[in-house]
PyMOL Python script that loads the backbone (N, CA, C, O; Angstrom):
from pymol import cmd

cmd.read_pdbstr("""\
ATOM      1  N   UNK A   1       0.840  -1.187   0.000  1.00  0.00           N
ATOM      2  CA  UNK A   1       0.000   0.000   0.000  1.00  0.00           C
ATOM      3  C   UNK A   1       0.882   1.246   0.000  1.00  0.00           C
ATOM      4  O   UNK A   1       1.411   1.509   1.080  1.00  0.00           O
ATOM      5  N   UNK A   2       1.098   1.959  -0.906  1.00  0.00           N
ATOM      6  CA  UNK A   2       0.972   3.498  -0.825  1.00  0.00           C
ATOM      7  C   UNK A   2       0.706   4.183   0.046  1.00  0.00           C
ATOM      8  O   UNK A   2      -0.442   4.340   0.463  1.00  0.00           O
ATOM      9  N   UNK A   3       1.939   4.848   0.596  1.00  0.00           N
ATOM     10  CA  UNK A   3       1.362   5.845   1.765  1.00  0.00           C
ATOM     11  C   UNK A   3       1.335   7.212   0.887  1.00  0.00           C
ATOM     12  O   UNK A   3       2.404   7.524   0.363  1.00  0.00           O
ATOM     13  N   UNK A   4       0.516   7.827   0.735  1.00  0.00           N
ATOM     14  CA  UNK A   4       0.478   9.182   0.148  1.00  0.00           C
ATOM     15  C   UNK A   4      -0.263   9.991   1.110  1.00  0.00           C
ATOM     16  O   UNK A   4       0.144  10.719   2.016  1.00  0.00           O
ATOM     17  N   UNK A   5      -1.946   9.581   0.543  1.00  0.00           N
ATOM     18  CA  UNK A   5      -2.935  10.111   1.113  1.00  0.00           C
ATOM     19  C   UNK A   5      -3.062   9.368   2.741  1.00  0.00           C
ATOM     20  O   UNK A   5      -3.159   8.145   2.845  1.00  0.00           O
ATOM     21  N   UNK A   6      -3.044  10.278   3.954  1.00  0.00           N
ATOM     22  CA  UNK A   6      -3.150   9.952   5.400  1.00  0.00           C
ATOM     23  C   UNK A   6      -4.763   8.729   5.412  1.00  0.00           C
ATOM     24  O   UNK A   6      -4.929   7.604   5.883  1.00  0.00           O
ATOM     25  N   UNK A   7      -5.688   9.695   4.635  1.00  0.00           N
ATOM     26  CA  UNK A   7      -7.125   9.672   4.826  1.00  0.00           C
ATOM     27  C   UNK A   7      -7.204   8.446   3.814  1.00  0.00           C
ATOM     28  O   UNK A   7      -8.418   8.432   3.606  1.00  0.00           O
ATOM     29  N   UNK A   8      -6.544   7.148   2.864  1.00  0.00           N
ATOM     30  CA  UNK A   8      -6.600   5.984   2.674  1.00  0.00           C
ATOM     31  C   UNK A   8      -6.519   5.022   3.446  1.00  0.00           C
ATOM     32  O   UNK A   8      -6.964   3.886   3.279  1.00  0.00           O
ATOM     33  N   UNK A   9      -5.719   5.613   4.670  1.00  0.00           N
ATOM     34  CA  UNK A   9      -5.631   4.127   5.595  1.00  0.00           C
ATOM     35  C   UNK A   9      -6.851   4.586   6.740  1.00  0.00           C
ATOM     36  O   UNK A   9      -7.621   3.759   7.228  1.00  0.00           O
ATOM     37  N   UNK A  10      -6.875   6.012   7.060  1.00  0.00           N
ATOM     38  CA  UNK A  10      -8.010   5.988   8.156  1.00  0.00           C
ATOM     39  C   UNK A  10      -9.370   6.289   7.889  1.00  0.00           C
ATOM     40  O   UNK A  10      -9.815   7.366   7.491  1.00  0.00           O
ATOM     41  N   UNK A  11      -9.843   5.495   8.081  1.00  0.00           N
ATOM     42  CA  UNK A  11     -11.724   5.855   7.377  1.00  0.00           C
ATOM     43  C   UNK A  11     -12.142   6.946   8.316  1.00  0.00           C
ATOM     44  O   UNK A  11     -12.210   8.085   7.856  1.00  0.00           O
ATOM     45  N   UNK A  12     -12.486   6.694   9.824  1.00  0.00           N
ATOM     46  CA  UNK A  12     -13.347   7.611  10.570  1.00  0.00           C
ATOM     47  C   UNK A  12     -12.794   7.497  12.110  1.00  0.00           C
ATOM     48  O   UNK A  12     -12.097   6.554  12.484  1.00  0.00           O
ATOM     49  N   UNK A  13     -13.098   8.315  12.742  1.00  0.00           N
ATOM     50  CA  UNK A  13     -12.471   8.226  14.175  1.00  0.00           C
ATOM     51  C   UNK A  13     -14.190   7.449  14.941  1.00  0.00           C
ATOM     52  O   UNK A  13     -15.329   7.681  14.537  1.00  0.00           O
ATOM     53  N   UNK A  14     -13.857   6.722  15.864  1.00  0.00           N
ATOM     54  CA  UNK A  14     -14.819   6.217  16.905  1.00  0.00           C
ATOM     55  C   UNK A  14     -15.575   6.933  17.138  1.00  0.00           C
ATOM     56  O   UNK A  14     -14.924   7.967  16.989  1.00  0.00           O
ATOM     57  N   UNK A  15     -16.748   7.306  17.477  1.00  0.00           N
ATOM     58  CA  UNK A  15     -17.532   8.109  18.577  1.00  0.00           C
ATOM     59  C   UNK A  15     -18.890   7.747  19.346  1.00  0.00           C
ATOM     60  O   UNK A  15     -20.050   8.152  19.263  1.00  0.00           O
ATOM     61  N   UNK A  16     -18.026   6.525  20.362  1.00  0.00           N
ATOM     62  CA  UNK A  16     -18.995   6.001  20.923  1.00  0.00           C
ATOM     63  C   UNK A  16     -18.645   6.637  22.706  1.00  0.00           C
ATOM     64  O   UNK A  16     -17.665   7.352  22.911  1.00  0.00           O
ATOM     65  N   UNK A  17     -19.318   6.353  23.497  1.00  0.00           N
ATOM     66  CA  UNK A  17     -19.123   6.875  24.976  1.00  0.00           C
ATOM     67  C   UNK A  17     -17.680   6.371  25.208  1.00  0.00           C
ATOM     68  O   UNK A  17     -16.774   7.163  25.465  1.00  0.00           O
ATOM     69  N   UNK A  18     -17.457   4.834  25.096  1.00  0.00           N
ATOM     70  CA  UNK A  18     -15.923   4.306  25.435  1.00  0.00           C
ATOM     71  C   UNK A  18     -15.176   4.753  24.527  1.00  0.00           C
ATOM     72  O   UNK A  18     -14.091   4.584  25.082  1.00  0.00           O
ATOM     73  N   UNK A  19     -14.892   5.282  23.357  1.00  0.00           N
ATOM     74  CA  UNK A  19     -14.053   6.122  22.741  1.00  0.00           C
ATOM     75  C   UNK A  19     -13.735   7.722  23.267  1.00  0.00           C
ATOM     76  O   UNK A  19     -12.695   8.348  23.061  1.00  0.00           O
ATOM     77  N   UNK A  20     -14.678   8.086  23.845  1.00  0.00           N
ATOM     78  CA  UNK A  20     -14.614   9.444  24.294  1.00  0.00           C
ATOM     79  C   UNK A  20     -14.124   8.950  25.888  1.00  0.00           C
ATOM     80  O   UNK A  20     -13.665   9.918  26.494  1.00  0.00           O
ATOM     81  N   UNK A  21     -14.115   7.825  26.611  1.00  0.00           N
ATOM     82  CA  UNK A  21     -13.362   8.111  27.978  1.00  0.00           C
ATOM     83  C   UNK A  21     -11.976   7.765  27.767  1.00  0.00           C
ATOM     84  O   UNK A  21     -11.196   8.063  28.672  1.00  0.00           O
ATOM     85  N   UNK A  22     -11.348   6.961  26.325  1.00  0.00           N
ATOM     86  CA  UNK A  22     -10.155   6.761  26.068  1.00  0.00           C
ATOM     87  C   UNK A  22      -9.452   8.010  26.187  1.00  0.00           C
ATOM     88  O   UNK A  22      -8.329   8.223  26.643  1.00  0.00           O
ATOM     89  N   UNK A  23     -10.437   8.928  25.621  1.00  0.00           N
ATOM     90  CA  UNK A  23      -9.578  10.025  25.279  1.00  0.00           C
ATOM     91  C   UNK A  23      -9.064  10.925  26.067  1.00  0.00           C
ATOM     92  O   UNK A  23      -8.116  11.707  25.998  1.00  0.00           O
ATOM     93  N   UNK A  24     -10.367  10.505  27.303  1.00  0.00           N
ATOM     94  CA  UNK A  24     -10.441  11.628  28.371  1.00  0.00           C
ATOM     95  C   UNK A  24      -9.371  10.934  29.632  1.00  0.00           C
ATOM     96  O   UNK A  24      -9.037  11.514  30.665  1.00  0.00           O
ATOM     97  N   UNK A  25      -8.966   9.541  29.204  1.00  0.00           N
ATOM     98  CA  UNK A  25      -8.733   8.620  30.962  1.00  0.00           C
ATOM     99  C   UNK A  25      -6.905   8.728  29.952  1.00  0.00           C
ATOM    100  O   UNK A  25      -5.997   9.532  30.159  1.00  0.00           O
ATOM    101  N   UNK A  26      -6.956   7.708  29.021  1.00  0.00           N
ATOM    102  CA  UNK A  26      -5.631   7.417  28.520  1.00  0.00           C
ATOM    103  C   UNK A  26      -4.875   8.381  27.352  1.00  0.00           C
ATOM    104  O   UNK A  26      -3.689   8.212  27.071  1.00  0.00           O
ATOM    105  N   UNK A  27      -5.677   9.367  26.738  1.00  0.00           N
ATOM    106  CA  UNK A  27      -4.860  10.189  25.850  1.00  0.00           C
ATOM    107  C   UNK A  27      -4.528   9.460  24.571  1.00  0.00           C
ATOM    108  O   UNK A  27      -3.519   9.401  23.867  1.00  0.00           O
ATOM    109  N   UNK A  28      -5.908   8.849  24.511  1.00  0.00           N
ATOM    110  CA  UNK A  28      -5.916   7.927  22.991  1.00  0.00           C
ATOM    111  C   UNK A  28      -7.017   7.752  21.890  1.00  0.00           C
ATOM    112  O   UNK A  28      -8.078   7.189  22.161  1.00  0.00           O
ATOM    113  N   UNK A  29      -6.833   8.085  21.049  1.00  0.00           N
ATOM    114  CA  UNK A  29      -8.282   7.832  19.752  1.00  0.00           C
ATOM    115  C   UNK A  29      -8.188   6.818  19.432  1.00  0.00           C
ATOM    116  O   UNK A  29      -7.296   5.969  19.413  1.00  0.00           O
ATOM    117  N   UNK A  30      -9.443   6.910  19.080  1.00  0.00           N
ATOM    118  CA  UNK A  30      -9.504   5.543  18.324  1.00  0.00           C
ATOM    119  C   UNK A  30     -10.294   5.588  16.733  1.00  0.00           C
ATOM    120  O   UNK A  30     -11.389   6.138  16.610  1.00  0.00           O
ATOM    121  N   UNK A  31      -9.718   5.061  15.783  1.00  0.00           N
ATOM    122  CA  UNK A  31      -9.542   5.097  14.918  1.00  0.00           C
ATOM    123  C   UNK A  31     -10.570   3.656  14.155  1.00  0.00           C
ATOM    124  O   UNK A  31     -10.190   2.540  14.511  1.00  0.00           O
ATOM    125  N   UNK A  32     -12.051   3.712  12.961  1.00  0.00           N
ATOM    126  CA  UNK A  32     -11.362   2.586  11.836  1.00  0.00           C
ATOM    127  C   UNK A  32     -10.914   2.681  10.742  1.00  0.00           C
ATOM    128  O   UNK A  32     -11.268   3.412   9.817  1.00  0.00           O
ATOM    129  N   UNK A  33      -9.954   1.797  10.813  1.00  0.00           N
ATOM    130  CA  UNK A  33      -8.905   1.842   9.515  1.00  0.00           C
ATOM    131  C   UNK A  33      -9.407   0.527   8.577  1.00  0.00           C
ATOM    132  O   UNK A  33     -10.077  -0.443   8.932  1.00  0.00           O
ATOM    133  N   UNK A  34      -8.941   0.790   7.493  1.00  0.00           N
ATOM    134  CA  UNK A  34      -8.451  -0.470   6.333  1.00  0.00           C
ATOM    135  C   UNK A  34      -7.676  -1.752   6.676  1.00  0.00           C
ATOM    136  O   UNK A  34      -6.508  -2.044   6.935  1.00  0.00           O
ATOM    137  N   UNK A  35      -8.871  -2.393   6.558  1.00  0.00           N
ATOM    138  CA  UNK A  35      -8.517  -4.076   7.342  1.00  0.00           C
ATOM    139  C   UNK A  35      -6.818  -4.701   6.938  1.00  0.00           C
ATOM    140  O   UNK A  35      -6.310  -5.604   7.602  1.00  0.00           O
ATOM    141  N   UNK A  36      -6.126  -4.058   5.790  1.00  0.00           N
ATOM    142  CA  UNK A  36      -4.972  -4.613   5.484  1.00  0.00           C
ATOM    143  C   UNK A  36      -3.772  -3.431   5.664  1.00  0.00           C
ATOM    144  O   UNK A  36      -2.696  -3.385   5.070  1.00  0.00           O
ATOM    145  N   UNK A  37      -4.185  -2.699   6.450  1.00  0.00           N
ATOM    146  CA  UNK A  37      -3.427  -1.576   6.978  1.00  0.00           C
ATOM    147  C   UNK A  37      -2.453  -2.449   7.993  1.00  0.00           C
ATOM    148  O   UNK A  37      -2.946  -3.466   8.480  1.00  0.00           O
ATOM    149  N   UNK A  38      -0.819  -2.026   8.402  1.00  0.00           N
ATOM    150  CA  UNK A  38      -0.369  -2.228   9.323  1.00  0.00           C
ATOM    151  C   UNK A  38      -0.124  -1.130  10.414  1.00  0.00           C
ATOM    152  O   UNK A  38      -0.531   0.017  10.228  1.00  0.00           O
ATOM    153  N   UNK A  39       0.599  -1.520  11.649  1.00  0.00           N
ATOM    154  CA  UNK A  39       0.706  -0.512  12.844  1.00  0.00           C
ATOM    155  C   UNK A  39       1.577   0.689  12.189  1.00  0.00           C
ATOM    156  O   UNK A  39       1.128   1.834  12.182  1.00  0.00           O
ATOM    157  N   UNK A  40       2.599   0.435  11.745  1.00  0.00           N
ATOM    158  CA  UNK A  40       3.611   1.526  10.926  1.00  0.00           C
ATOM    159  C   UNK A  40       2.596   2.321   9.917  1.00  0.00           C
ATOM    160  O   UNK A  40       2.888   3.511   9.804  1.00  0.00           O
ATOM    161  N   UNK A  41       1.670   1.969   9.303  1.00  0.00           N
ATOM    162  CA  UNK A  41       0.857   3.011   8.371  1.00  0.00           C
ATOM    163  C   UNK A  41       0.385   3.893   8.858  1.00  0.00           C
ATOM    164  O   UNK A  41       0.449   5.097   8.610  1.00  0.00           O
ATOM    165  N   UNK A  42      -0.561   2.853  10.221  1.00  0.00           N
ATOM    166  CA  UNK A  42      -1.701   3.555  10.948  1.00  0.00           C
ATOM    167  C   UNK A  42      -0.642   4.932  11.636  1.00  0.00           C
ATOM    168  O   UNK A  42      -0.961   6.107  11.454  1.00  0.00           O
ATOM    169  N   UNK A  43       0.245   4.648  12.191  1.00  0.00           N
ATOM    170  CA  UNK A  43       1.088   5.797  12.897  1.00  0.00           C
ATOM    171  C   UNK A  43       1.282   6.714  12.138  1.00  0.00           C
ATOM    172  O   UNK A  43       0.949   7.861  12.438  1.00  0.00           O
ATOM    173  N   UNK A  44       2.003   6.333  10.712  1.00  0.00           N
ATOM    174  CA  UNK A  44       2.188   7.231   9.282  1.00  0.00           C
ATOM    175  C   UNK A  44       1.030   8.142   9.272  1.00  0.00           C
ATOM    176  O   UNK A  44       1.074   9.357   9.466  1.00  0.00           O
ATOM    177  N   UNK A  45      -0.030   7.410   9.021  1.00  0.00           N
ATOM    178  CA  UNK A  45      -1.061   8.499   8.762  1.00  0.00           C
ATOM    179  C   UNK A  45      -1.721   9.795   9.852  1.00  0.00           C
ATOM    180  O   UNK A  45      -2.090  10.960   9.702  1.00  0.00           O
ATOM    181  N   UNK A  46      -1.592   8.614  11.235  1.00  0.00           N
ATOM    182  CA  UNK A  46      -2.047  10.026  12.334  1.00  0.00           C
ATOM    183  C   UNK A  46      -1.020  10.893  12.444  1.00  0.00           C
ATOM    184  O   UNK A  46      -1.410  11.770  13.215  1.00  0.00           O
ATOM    185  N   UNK A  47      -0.031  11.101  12.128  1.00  0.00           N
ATOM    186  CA  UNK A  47       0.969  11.989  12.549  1.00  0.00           C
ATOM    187  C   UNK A  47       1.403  12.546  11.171  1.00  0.00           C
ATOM    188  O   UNK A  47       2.410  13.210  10.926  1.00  0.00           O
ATOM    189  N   UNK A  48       0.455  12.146  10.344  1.00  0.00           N
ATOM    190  CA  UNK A  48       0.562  12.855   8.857  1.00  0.00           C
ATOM    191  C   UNK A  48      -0.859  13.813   8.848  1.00  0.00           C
ATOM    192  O   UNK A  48      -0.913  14.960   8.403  1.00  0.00           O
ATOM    193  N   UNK A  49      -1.727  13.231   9.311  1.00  0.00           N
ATOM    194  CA  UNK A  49      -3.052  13.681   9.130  1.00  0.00           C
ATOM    195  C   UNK A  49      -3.227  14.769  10.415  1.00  0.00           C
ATOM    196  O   UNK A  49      -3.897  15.729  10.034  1.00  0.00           O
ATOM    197  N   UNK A  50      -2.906  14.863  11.511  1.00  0.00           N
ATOM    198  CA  UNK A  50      -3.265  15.405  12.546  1.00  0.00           C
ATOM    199  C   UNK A  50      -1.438  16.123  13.471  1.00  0.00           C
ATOM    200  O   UNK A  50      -1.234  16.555  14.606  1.00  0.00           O
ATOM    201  N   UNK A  51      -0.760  15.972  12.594  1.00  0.00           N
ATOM    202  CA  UNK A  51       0.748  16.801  13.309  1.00  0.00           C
ATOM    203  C   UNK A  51       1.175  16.687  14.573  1.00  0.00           C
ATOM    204  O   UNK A  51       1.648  17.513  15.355  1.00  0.00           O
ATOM    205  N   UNK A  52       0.928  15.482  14.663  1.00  0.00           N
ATOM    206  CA  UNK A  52       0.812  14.311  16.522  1.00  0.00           C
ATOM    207  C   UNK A  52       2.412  13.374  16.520  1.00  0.00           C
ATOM    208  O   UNK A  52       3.055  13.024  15.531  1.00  0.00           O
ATOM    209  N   UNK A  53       2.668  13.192  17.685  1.00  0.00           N
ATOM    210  CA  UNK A  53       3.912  12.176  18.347  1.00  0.00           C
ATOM    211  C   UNK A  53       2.988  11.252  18.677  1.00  0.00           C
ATOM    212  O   UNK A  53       2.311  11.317  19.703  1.00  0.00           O
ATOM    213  N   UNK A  54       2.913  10.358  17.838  1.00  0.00           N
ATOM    214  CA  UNK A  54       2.112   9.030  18.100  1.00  0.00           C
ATOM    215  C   UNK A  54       3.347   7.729  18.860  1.00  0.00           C
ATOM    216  O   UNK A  54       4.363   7.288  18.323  1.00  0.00           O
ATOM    217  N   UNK A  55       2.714   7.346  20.409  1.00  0.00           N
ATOM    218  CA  UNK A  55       3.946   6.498  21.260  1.00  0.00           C
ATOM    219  C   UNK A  55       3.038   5.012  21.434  1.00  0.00           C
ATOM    220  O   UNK A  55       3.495   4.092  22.112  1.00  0.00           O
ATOM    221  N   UNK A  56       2.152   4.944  20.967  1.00  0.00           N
ATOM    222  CA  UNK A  56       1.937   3.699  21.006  1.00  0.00           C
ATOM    223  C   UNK A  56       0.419   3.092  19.894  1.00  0.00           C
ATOM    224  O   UNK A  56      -0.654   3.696  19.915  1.00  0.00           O
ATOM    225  N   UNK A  57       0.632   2.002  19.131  1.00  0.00           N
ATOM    226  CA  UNK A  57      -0.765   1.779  18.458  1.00  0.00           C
ATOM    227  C   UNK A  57      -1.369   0.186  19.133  1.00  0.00           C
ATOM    228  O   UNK A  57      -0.485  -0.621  19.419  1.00  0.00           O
ATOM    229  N   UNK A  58      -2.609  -0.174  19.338  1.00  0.00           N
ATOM    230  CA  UNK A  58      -2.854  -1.322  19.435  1.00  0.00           C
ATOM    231  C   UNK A  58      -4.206  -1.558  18.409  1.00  0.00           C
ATOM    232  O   UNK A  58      -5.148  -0.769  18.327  1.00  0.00           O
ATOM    233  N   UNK A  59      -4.090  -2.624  17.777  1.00  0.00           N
ATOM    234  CA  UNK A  59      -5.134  -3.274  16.823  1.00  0.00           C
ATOM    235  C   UNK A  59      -5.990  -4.544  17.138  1.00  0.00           C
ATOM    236  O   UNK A  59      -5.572  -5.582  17.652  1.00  0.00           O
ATOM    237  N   UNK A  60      -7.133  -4.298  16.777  1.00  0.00           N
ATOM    238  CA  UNK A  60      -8.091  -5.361  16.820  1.00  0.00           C
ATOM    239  C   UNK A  60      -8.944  -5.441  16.028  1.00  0.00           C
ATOM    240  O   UNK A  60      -9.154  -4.362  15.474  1.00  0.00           O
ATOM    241  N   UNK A  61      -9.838  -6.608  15.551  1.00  0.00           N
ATOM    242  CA  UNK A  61     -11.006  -6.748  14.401  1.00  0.00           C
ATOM    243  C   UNK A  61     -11.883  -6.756  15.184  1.00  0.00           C
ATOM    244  O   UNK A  61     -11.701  -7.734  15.909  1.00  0.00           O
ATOM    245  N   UNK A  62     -13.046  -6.048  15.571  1.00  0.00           N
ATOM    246  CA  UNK A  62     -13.886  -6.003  16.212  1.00  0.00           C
ATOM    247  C   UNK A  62     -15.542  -7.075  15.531  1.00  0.00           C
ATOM    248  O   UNK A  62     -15.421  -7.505  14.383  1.00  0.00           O
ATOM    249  N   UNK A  63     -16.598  -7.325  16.113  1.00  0.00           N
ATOM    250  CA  UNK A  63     -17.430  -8.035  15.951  1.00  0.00           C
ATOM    251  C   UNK A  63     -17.969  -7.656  14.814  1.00  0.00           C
ATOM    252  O   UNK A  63     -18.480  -8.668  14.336  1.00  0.00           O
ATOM    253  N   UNK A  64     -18.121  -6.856  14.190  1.00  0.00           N
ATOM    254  CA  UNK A  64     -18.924  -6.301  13.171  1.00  0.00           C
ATOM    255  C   UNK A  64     -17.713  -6.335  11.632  1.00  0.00           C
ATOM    256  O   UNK A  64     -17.931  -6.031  10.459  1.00  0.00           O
ATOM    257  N   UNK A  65     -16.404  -6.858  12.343  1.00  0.00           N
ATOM    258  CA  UNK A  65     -15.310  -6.971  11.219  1.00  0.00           C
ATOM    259  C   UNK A  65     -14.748  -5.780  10.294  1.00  0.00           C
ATOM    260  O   UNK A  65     -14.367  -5.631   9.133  1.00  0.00           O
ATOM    261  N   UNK A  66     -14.934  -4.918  11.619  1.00  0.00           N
ATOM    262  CA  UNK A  66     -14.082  -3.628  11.334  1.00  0.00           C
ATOM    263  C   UNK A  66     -12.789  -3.559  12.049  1.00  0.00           C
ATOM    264  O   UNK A  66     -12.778  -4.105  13.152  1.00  0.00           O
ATOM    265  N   UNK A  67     -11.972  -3.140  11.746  1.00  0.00           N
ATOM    266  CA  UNK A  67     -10.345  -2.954  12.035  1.00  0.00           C
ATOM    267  C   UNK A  67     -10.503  -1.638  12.756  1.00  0.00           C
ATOM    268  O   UNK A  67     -11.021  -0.623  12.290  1.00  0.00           O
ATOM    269  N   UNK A  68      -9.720  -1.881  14.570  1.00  0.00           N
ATOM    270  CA  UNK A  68      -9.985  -0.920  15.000  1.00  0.00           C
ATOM    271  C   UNK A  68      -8.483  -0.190  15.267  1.00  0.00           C
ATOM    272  O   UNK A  68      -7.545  -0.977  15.139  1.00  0.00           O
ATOM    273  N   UNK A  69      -8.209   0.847  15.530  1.00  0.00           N
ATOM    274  CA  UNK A  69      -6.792   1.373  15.934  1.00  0.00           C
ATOM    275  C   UNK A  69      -7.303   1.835  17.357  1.00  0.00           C
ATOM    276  O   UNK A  69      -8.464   2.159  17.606  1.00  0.00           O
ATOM    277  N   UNK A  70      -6.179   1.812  18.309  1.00  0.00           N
ATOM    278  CA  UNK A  70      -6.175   2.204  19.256  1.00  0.00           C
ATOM    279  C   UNK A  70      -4.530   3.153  19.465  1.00  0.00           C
ATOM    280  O   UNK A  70      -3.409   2.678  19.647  1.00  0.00           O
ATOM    281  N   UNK A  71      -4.900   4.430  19.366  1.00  0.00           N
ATOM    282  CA  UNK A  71      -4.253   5.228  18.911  1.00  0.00           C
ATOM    283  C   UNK A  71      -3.600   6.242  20.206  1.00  0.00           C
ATOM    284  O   UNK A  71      -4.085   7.358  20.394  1.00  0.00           O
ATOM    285  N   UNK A  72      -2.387   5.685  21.112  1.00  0.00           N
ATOM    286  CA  UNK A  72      -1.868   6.943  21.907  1.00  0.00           C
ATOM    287  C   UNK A  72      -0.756   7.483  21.399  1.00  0.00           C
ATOM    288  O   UNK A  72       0.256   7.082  20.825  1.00  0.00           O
ATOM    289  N   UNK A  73      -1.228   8.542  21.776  1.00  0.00           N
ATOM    290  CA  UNK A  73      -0.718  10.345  22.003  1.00  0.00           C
ATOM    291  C   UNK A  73       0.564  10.638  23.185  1.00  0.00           C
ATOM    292  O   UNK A  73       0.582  10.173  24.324  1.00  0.00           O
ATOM    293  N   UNK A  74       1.442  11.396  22.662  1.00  0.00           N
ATOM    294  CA  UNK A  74       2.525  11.511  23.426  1.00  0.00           C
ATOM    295  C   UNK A  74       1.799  12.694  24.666  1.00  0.00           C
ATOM    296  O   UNK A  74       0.630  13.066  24.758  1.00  0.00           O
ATOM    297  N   UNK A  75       2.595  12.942  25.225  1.00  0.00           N
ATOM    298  CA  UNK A  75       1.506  13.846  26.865  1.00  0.00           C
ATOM    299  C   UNK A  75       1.463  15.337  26.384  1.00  0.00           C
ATOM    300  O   UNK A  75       0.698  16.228  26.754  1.00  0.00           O
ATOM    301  N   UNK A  76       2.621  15.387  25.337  1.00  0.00           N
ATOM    302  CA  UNK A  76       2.271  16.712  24.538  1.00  0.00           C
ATOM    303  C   UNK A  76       1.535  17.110  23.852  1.00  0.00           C
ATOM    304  O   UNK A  76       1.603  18.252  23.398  1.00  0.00           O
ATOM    305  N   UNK A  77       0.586  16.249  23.569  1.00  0.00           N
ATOM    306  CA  UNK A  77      -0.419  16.640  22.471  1.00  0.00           C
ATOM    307  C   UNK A  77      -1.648  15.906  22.781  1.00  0.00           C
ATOM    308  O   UNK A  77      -1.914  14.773  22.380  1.00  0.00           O
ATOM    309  N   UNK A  78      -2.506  16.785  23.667  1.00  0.00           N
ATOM    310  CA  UNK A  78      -3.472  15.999  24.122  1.00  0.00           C
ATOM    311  C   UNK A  78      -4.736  15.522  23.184  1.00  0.00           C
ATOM    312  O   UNK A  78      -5.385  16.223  22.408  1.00  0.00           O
ATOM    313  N   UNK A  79      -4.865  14.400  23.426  1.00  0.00           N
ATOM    314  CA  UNK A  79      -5.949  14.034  22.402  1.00  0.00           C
ATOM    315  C   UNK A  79      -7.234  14.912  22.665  1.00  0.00           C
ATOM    316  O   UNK A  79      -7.863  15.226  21.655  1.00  0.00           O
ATOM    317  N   UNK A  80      -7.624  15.272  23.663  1.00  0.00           N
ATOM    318  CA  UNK A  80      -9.001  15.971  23.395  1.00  0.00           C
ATOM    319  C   UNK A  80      -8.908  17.342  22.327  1.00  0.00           C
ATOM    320  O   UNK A  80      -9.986  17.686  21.842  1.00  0.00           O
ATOM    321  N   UNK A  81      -8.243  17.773  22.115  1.00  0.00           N
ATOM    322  CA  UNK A  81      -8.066  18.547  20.888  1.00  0.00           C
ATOM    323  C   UNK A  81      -7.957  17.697  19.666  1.00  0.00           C
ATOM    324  O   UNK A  81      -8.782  17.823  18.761  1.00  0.00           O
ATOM    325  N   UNK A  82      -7.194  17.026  19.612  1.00  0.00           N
ATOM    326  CA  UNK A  82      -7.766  16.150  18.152  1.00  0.00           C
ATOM    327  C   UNK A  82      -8.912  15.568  18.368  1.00  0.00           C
ATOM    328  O   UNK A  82      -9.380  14.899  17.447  1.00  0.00           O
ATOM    329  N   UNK A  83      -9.661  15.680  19.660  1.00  0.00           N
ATOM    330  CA  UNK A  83     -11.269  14.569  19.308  1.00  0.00           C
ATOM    331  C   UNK A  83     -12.067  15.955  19.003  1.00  0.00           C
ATOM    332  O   UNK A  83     -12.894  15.904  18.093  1.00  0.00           O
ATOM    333  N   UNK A  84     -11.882  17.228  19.712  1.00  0.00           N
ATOM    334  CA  UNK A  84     -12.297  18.508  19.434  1.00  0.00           C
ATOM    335  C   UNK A  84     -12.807  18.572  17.459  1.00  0.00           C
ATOM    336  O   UNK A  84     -13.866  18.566  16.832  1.00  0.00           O
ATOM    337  N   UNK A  85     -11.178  18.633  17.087  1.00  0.00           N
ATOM    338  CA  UNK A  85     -11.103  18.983  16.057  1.00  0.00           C
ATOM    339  C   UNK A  85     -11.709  18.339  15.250  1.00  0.00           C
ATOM    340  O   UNK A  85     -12.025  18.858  14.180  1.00  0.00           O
ATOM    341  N   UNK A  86     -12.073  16.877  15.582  1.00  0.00           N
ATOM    342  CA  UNK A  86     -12.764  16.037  14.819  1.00  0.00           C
ATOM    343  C   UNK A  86     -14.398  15.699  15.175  1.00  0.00           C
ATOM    344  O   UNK A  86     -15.085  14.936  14.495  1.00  0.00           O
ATOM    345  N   UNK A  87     -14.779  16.281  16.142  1.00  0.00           N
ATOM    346  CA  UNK A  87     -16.094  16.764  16.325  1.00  0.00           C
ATOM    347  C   UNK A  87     -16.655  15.753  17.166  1.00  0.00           C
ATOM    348  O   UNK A  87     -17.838  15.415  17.157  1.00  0.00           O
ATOM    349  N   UNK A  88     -15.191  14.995  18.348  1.00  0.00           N
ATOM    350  CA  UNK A  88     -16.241  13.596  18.807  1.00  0.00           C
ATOM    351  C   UNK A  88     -16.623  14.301  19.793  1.00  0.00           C
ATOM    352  O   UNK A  88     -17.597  13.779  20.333  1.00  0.00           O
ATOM    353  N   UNK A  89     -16.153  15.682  20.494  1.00  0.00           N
ATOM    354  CA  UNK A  89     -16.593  16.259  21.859  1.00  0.00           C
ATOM    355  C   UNK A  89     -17.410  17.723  22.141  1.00  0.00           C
ATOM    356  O   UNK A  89     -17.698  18.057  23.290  1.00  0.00           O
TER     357      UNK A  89
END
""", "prot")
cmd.dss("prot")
cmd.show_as("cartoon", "prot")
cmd.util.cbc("prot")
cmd.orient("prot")
């Protein structure tokens, strides 16, 4: 896969209640991405797409067989401004 465009590997950010206490407890979004995306893309793209120190990713296929990112944020760049900016808050 082509990394060019950020917005090919990430479809939409979460915005369910437990996505919004990630953000608020651990300083992390959450992300679904493109089921054949890896952790190195997913990082590529948030810190391409949003101008973030991304320190940690974790992945899972969730029940509905969407690919989820679990996306932390270095302590400098708090995620509630990127959930701001993205309209989850």
């Amino acid at each position: 896969m082509k990394m060019k465009n950020p917005y090919d590997i990430l479809d939409y950010p979460l915005r369910t209640e437990k996505a919004v206490r990630e953000v608020e407890a651990n300083n992390c979004i959450i992300f679904i991405v493109k089921k054949n995306t890896t952790k190195k893309q997913i990082k590529w793209a948030v810190e391409k797409a949003f101008d973030v120190k991304v320190v940690g990713i974790r992945t899972m296929i969730d029940s509905k067989g969407r690919k989820r990112a679990y996306v932390k944020l270095s302590l400098d760049t708090p995620a509630i401004d990127i959930s701001t900016e993205l309209g989850m808050v």
